[in-house]
Backbone as a chain_set.jsonl record, in Angstrom:
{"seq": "XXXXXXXXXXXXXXXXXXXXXXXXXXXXXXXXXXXXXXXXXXXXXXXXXXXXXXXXXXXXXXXXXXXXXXXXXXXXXXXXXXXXXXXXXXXXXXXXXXXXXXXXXXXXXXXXXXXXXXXXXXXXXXXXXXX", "coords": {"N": [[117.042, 99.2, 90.7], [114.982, 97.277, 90.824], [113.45, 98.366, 88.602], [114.543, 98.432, 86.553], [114.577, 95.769, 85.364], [112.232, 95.039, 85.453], [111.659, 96.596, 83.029], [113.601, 95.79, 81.189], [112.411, 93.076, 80.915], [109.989, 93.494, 80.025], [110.305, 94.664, 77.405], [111.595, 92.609, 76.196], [109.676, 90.892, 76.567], [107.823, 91.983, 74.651], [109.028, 92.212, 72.037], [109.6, 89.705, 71.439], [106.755, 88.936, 70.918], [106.541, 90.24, 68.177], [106.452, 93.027, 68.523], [108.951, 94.532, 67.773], [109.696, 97.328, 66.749], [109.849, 98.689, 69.333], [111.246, 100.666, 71.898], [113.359, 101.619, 74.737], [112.643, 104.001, 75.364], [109.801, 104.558, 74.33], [108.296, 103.069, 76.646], [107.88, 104.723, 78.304], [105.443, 106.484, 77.813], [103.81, 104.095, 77.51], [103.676, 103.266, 79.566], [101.867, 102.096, 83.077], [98.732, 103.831, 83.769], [98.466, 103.662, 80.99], [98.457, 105.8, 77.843], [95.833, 106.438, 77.206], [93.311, 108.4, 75.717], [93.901, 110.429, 77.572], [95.316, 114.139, 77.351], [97.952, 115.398, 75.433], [99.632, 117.209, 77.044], [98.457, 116.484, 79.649], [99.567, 113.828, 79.884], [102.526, 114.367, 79.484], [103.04, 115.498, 82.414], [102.124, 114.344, 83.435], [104.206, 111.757, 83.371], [106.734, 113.856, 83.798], [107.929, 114.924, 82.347], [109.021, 117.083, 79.638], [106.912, 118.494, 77.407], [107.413, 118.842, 74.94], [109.196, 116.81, 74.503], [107.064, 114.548, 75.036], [105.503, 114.996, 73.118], [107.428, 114.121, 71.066], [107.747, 111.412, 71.287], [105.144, 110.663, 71.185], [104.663, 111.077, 68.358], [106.449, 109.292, 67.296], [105.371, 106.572, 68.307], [102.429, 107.226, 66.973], [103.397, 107.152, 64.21], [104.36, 104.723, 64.25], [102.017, 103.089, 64.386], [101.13, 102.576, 66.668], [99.0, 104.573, 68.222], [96.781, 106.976, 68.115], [96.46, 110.628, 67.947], [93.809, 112.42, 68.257], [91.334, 114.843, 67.48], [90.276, 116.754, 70.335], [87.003, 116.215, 71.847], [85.66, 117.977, 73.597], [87.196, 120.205, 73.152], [88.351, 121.864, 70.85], [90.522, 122.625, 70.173], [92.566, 121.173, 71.004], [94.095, 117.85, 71.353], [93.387, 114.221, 71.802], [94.817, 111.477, 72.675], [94.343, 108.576, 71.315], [94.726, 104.966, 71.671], [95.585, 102.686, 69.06], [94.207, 99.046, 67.774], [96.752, 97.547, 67.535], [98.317, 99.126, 69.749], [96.938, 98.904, 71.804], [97.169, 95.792, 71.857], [99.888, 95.712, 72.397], [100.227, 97.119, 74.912], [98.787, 95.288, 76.535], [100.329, 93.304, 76.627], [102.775, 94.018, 77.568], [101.118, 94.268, 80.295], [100.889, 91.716, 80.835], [103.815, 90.568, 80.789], [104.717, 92.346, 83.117], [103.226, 90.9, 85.007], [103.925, 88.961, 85.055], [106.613, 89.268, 86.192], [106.216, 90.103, 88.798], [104.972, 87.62, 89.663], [106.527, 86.214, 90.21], [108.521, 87.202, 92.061], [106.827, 87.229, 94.096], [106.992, 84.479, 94.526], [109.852, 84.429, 95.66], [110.051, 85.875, 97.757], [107.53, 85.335, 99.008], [104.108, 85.67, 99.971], [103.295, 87.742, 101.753], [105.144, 89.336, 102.249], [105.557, 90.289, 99.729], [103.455, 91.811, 99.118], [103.23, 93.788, 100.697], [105.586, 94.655, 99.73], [104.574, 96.159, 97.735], [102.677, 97.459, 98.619], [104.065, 99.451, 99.878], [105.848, 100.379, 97.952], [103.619, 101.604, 96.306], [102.788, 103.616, 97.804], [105.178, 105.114, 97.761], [105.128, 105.921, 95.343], [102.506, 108.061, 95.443], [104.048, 109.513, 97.199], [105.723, 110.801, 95.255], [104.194, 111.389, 93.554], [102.828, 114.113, 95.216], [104.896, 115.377, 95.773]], "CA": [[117.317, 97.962, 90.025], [113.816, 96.494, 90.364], [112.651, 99.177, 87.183], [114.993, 97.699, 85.21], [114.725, 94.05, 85.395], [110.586, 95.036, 85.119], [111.872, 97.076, 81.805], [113.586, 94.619, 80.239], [111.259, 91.779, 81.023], [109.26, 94.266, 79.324], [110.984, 94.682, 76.025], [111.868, 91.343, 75.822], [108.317, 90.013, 75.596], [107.147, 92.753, 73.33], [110.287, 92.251, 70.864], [108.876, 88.446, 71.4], [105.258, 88.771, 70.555], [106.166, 90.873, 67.036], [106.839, 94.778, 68.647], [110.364, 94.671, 68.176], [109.947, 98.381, 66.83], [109.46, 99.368, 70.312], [112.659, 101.114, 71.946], [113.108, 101.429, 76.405], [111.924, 105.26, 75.445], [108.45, 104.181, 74.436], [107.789, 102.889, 77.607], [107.722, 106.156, 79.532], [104.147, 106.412, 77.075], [102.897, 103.284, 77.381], [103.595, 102.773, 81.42], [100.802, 102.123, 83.587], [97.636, 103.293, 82.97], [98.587, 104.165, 79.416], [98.396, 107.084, 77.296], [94.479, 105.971, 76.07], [92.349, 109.213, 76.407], [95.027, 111.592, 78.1], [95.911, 114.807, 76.314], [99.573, 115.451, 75.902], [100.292, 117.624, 78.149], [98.413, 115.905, 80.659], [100.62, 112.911, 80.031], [103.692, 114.587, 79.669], [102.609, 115.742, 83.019], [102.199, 112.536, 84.551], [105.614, 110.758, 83.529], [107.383, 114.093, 84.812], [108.333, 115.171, 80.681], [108.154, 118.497, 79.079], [105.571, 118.704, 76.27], [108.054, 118.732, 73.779], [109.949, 115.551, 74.333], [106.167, 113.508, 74.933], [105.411, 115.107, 71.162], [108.416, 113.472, 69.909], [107.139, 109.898, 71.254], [103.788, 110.326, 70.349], [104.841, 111.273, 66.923], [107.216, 108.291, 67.087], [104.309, 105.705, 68.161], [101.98, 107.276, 66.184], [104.026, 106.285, 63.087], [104.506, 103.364, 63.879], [100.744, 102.282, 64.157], [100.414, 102.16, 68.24], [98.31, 105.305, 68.494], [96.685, 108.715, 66.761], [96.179, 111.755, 67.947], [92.427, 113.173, 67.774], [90.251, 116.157, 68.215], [89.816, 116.784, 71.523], [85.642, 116.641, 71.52], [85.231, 119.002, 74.4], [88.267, 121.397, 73.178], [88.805, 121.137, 69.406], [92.222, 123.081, 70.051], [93.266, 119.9, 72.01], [94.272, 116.563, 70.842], [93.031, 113.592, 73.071], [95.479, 109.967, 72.393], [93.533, 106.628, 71.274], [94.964, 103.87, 71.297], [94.976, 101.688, 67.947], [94.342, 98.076, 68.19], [98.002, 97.376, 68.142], [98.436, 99.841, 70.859], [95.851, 98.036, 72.69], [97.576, 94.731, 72.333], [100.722, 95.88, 72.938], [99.885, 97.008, 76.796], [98.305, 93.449, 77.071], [101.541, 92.325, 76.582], [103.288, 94.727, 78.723], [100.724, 94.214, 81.717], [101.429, 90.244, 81.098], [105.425, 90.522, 81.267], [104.608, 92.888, 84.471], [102.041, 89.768, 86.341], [105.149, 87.092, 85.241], [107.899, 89.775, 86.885], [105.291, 89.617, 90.292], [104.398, 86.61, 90.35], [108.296, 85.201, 90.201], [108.765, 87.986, 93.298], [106.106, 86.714, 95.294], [107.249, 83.443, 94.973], [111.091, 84.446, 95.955], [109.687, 86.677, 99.162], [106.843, 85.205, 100.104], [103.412, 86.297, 99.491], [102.74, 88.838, 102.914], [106.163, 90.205, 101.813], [105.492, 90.955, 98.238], [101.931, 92.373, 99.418], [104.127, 94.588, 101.384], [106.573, 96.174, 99.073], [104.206, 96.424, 96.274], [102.162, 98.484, 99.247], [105.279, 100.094, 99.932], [105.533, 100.964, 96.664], [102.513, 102.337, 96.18], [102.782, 104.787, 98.787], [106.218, 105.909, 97.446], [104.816, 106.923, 94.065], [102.213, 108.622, 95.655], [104.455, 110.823, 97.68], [106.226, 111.487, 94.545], [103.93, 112.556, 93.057], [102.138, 114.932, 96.237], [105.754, 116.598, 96.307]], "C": [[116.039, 97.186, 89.685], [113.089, 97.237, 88.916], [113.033, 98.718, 86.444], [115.172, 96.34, 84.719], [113.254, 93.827, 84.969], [110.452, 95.662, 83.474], [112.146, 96.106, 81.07], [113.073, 93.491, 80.067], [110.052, 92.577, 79.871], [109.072, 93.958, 77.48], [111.211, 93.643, 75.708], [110.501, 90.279, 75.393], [107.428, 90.652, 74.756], [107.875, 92.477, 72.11], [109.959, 90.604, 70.649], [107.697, 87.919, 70.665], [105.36, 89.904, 69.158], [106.409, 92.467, 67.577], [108.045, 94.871, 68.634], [110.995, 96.338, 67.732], [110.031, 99.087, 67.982], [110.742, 99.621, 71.151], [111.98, 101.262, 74.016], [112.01, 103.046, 76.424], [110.205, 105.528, 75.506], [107.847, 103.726, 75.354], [107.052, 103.785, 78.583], [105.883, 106.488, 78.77], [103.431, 105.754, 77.425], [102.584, 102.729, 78.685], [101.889, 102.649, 81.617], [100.228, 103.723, 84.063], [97.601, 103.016, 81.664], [97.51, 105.233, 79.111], [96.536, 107.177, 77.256], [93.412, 107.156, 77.258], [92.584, 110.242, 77.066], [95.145, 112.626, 77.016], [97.212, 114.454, 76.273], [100.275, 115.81, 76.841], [99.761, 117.06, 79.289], [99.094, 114.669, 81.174], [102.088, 113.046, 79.896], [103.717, 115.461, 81.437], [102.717, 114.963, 84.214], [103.525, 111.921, 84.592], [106.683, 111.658, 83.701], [108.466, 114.071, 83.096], [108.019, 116.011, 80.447], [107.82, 117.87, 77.704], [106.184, 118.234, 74.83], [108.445, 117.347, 73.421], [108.791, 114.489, 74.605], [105.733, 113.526, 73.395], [106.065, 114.41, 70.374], [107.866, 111.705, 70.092], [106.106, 109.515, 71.027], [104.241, 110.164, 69.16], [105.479, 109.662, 66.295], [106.279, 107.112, 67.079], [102.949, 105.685, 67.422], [102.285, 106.949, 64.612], [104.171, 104.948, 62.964], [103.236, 102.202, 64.046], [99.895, 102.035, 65.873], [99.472, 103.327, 68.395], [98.063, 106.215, 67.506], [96.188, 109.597, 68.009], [94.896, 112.579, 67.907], [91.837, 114.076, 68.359], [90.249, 115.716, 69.153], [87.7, 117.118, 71.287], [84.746, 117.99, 72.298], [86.275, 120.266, 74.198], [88.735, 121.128, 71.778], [90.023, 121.405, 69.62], [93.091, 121.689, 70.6], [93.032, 118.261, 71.236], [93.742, 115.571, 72.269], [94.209, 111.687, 72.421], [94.713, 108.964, 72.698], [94.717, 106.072, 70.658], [94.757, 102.949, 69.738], [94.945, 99.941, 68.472], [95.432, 97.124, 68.347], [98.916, 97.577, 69.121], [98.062, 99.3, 72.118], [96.865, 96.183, 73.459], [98.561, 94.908, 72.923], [100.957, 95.981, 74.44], [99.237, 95.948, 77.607], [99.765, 92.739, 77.396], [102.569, 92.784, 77.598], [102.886, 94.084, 80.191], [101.305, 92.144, 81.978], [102.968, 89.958, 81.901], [105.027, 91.278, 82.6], [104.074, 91.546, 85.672], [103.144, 88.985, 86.342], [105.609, 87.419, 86.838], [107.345, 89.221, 88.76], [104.981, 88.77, 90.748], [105.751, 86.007, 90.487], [108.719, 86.158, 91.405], [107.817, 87.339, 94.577], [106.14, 85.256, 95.72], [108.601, 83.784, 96.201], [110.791, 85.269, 97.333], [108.931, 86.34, 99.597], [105.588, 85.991, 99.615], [102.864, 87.804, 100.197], [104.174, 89.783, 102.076], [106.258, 91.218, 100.748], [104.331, 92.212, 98.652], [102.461, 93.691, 99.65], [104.808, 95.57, 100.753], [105.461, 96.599, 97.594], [103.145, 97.565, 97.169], [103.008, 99.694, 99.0], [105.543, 101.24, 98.537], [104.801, 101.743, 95.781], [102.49, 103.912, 96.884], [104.135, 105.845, 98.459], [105.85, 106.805, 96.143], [103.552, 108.106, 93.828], [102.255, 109.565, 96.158], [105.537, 111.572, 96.432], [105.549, 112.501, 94.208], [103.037, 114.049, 94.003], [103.405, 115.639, 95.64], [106.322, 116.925, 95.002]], "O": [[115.891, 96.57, 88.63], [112.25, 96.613, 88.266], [112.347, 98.386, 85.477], [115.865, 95.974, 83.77], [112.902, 92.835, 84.33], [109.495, 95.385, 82.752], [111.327, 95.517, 80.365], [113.281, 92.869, 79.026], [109.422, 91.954, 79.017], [108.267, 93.411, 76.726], [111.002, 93.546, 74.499], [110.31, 89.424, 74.528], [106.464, 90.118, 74.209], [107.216, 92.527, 71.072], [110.112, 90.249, 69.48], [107.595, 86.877, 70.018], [104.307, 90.509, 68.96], [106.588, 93.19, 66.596], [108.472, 95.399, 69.66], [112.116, 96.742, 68.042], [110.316, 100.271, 67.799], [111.471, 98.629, 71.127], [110.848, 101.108, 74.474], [111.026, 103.247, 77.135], [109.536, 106.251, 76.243], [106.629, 103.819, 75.203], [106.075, 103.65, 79.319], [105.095, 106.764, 79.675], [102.33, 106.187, 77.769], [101.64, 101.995, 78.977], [100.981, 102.921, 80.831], [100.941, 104.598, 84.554], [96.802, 102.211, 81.185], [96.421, 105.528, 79.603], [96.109, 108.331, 77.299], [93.009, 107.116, 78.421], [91.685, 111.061, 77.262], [95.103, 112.244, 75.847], [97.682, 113.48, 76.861], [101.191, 115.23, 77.422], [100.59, 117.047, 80.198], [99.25, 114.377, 82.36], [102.85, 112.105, 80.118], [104.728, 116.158, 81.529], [103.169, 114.966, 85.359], [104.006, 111.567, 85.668], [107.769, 111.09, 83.814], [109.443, 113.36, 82.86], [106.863, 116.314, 80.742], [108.39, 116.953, 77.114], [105.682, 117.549, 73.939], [108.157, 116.783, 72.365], [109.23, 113.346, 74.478], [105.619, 112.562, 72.637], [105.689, 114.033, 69.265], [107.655, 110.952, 69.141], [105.834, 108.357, 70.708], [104.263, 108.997, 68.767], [105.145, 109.067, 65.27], [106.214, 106.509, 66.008], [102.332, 104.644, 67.197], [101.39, 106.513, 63.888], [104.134, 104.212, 61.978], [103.308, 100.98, 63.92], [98.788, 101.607, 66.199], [98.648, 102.775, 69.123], [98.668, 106.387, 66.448], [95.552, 109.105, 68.941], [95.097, 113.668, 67.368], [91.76, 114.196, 69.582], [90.227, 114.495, 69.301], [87.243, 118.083, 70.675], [83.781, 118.663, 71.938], [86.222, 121.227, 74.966], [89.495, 120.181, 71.575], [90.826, 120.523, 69.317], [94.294, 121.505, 70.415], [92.02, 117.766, 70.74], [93.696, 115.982, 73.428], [93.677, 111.008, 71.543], [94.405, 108.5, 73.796], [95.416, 106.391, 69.696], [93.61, 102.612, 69.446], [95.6, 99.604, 69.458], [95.328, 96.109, 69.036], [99.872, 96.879, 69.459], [98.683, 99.253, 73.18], [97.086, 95.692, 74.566], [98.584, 94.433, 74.058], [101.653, 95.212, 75.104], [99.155, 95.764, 78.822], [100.09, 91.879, 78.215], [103.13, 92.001, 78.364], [103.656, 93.592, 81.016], [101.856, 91.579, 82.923], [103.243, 89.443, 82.985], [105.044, 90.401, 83.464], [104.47, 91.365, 86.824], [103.467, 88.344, 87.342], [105.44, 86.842, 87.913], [107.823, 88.415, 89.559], [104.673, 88.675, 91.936], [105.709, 84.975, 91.158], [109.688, 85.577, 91.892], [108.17, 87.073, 95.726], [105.637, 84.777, 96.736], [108.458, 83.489, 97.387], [111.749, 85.111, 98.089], [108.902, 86.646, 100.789], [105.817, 86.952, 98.879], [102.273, 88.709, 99.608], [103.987, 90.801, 101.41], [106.72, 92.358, 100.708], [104.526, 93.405, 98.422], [102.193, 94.634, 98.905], [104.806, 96.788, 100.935], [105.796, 97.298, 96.638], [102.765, 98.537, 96.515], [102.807, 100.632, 98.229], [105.421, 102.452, 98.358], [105.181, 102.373, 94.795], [102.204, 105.011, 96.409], [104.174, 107.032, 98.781], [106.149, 107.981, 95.934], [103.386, 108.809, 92.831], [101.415, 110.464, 96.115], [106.061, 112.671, 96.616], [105.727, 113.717, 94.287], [102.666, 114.984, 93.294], [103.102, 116.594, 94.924], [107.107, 117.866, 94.889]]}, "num_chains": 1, "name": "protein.A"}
């Protein structure tokens, strides 16, 4: 329940600030760290996506102006994902709606508390991804 209350806080201040092309799917892309500098498969990789179905959302955000696609410089066969400067802002705006969601939690728990599950938290997505 907390992913999706951090999602749509999400969407709601991107669809706010002018991205209202941006759909819940595009997220899985633009999550934390973002795409910027990843191949594909190393980011379809990361969010736990086959290859195919990160192609279709690149392709999708690449159309629509958030990113391109470029030579890889150390592997021409390989694409590497930059960011465009819409791309850019966009995850400004993201990480913003994310600091509100936290900072309106750490009021409602307490600040040792929050500290706590956002530890907590940490440690869970690190045994995800170990296993």
């Amino acid at each position: 329940m907390p992913w999706e209350v951090v999602r749509r806080r999400m969407l709601e201040r991107l669809h706010r600030e002018g991205y209202d092309d941006l759909e819940p799917a595009h997220l899985t892309v633009l999550q934390y760290p973002g795409p910027q500098g990843s191949r594909p498969s190393e980011l379809a990789a990361r969010v736990g996506m086959s290859k195919q179905a990160v192609n279709y959302l690149l392709g999708e955000l690449e159309r629509l102006g958030y990113l391109e696609r470029r030579p890889d410089p150390d592997d021409l066969r390989s694409r590497r994902i930059v960011l465009t400067d819409r791309g850019s802002s966009a995850l400004q705006v993201i990480r913003d709606a994310v600091a509100d969601v936290e900072r309106e939690w750490a009021r409602a728990l307490g600040k040792a508390r929050f500290e706590q599950l956002r530890e907590l938290l940490v440690d869970l997505n690190r045994l995800g991804r170990a296993g």
